[in-house]
N, C-alpha and C positions, 0 to 999 in steps of 0.2 A: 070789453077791452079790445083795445084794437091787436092785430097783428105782431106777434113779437118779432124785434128787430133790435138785435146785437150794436153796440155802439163797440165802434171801432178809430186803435188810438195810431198812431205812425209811431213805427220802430223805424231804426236807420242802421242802415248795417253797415259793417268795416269791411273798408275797401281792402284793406291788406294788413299783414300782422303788424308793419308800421304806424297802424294808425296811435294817434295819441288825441288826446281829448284836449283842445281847447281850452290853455290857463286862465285866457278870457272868462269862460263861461264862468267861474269861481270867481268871479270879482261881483257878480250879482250878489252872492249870501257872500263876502268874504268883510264884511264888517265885524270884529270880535270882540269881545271882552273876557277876561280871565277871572278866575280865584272861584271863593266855593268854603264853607263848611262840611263835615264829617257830618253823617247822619248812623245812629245804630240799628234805626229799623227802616229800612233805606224802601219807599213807596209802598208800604203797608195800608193808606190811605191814601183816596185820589185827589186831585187837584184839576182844574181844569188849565187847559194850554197854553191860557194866559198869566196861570203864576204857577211857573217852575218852582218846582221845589229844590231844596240847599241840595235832597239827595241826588237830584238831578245835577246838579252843580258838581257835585262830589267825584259821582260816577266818571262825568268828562274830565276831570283829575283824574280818575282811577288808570284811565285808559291814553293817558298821555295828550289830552287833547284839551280843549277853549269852547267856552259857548259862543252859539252867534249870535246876531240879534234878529229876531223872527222878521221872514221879508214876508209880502202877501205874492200868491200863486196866483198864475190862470186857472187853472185846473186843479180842483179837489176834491177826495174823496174822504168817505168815513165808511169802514167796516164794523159793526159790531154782532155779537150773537146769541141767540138765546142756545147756552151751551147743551141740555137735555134735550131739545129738538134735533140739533144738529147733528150731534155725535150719535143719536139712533137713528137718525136717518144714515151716518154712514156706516153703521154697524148693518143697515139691510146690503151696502154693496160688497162684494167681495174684496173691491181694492181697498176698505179702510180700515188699516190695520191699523194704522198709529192713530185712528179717533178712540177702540176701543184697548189700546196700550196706557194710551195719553189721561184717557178717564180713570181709569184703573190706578193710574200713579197716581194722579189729582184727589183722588180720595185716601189714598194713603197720607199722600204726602202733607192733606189737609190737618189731620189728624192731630200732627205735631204744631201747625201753625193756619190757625183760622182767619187770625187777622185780615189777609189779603182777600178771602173769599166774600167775608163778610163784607168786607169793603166795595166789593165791585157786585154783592148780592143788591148795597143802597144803592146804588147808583143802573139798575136794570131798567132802571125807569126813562122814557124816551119820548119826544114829540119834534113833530117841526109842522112848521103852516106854512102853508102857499097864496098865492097873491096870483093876479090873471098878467098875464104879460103886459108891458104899456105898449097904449094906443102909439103907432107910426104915424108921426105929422105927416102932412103933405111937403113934398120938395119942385123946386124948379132948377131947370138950367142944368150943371153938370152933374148934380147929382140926382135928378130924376132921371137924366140919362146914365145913369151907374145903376140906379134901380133896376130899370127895365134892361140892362145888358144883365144884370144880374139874375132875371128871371128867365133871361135866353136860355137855348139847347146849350150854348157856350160857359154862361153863366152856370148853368146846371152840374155841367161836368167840372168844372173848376168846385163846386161848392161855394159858390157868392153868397147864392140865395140862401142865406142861414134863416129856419124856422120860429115862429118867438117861440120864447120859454115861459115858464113859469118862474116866478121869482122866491126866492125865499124872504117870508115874512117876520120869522120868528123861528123858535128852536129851543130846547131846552135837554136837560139830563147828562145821556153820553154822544148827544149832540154836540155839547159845547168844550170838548175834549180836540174837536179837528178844528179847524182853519176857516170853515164856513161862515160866512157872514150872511145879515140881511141884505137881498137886494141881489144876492149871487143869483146866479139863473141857474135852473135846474135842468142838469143833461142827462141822466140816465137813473135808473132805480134797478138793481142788478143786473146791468147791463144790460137793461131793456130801452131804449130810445126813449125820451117822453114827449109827445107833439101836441101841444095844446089844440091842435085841428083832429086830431082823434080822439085823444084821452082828456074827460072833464081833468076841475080840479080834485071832486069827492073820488074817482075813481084811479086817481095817480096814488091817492091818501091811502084810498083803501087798499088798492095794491102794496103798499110800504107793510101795511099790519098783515096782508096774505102771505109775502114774505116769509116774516117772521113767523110765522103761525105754522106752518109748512114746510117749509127752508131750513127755515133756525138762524137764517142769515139776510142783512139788511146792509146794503150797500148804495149809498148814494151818492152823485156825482155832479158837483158843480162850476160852473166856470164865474172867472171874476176878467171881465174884459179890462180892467185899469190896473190889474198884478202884472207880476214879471211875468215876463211873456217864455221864458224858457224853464219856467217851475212849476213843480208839481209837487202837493201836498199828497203826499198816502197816510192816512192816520186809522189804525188799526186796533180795535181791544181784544185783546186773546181773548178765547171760549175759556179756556185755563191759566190765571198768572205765572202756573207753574210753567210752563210751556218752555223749552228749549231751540236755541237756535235749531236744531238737529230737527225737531220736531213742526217748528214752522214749515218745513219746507223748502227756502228762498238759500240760495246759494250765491257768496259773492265771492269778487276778486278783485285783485287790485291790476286795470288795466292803461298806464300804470295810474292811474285812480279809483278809487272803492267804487266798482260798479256790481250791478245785478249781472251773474252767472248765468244761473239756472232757475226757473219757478215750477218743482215740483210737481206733477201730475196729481189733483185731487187734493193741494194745500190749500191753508187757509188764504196764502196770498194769492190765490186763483180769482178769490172776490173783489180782490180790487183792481186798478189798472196797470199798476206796475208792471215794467214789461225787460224781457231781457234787455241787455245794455245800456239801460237807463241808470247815468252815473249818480250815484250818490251823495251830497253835499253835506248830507248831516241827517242826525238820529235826533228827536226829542231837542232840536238844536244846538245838541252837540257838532261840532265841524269835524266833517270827513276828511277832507281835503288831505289827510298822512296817516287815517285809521287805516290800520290793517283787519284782515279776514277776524283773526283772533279777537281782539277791541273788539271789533265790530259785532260778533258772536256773543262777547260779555257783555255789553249793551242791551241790546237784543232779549237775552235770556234774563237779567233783573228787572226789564224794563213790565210792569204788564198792558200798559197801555203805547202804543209804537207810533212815533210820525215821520214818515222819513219825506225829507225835501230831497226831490232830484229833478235832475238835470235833465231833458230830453229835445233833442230839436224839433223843428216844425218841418211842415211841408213845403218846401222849396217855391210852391207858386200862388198855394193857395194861403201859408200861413197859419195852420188850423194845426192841432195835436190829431184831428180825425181825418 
């Protein structure tokens, strides 16, 4: 395995307490539609991403708010975890207090209501296949002169020269829970880079299952070059459906649109790429765009599997999230 190397995403910082977010960028996901049935045992079973459940529908009534209609992303991730590995791996360090609080309630709180556990015990099950990048035709004329500027020292420092990927072939499980499609290219596997000039395909694969094996935690990260170019899919499955906003970690506010705060030292959103400031557009495709901290925390907390679309801009020269 080659050399690990951190993939790195572009945060943008506020120039001053004036700043305001761009009503613009909410016109990408601001397409809506409303209404919704009552559900009594509201995501006790899962559903994959592509058919919201009524209780989904319900919840975004609960909380004053409309579903959107799902856009496709540049950029996505999926977090899931194999919850007994994890949490005794964080029971060896000293700062993980809230994996052996968190567990501790989880089995109580079990007790009264299995439904949900049993639910996300069938669905533990997980695969995805990879594909060798496609062959680079040959070019002439202006764009073989873009090539080769592209492989320049200048190119280099711009980040031109993007590396090929690997593709995704196929998926299955609580794969099909996030945003990922075939065909997406594959950019990282816990935050490790993947370059198809170091790493085969069997050894990006088996890295995924050393992850988990190890970790407790599996995170993978892909780009869709023909999605919105300023979204980004986070889709998350709690270790615990009981899990409390309190307990996730992730702290938002409304600046003045529901953005990311604070991301915890040692949470579970540490696995993915969510990054402070990245404004919010929606939960499970509920629409942010007037949820408050509060909504946003009741959301959050019945939800057990999380996708949240946000907003984040690019790099001003190069265009790139990294």
């Amino acid at each position: 395995m080659a050399s690990q190397e951190e993939e790195h995403y572009d945060s943008f910082n506020a120039p001053d307490e004036d700043f305001v977010f761009d009503p613009a960028s909410i016109a990408h996901v601001a397409a809506t539609s409303g209404g919704g049935n009552s559900s009594n045992n509201r995501f006790s079973s899962g559903a994959s991403r592509t058919s919201r459940s009524a209780a989904t529908t319900q919840l975004a009534t609960d909380v004053g708010s409309v579903m959107l209609r799902s856009q496709t992303p540049f950029l996505k991730s999926v977090t899931f975890f194999d919850p007994e590995v994890y949490f005794r791996n964080r029971r060896r360090n000293s700062k993980a207090v809230i994996g052996e609080v968190q567990e501790d309630r989880s089995r109580e709180s079990s007790e009264g209501d299995d439904n949900v556990d049993v639910a996300f015990a069938q669905l533990s099950e997980w695969d995805i296949q990879l594909c060798p990048p496609p062959s680079t035709p040959p070019v002439k004329g202006i764009k073989q002169l873009t090539r080769q500027l592209s492989k320049s020292k200048i190119g280099t420092a711009l980040k031109m020269d993007k590396p090929p990927r690997y593709l995704v072939h196929d998926y299955s499980g609580l794969l099909e829970y996030s945003s990922i499609q075939n065909g997406d290219q594959l950019i990282s596997i816990n935050k490790r880079s993947i370059d198809p000039r170091d790493v085969t395909l069997e050894e990006a694969r088996m890295y995924m299952d050393e992850c988990m094996k190890k970790e407790g935690v599996l995170n993978v990260v892909t780009e869709n070059a023909d999605g919105e170019d300023i979204l980004i899919n986070i889709t998350l499955i709690k270790p615990h459906p009981q899990m409390t906003y309190k307990d996730l970690g992730l702290t938002v506010w409304n600046w003045p649109y529901l953005c990311v705060h604070r991301i915890k030292e040692d949470s579970i959103f540490q696995h993915t790429p969510i990054q402070e400031n990245d404004q919010i557009a929606s939960i499970n495709d509920i629409d942010c765009e007037k949820v408050k901290e509060r909504e946003f925390a009741k959301c959050i907390t019945e939800l057990p599997e999380i996708t949240l679309t946000l907003i984040r801009r690019k790099h001003r020269y190069t265009g790139s999230f990294r």
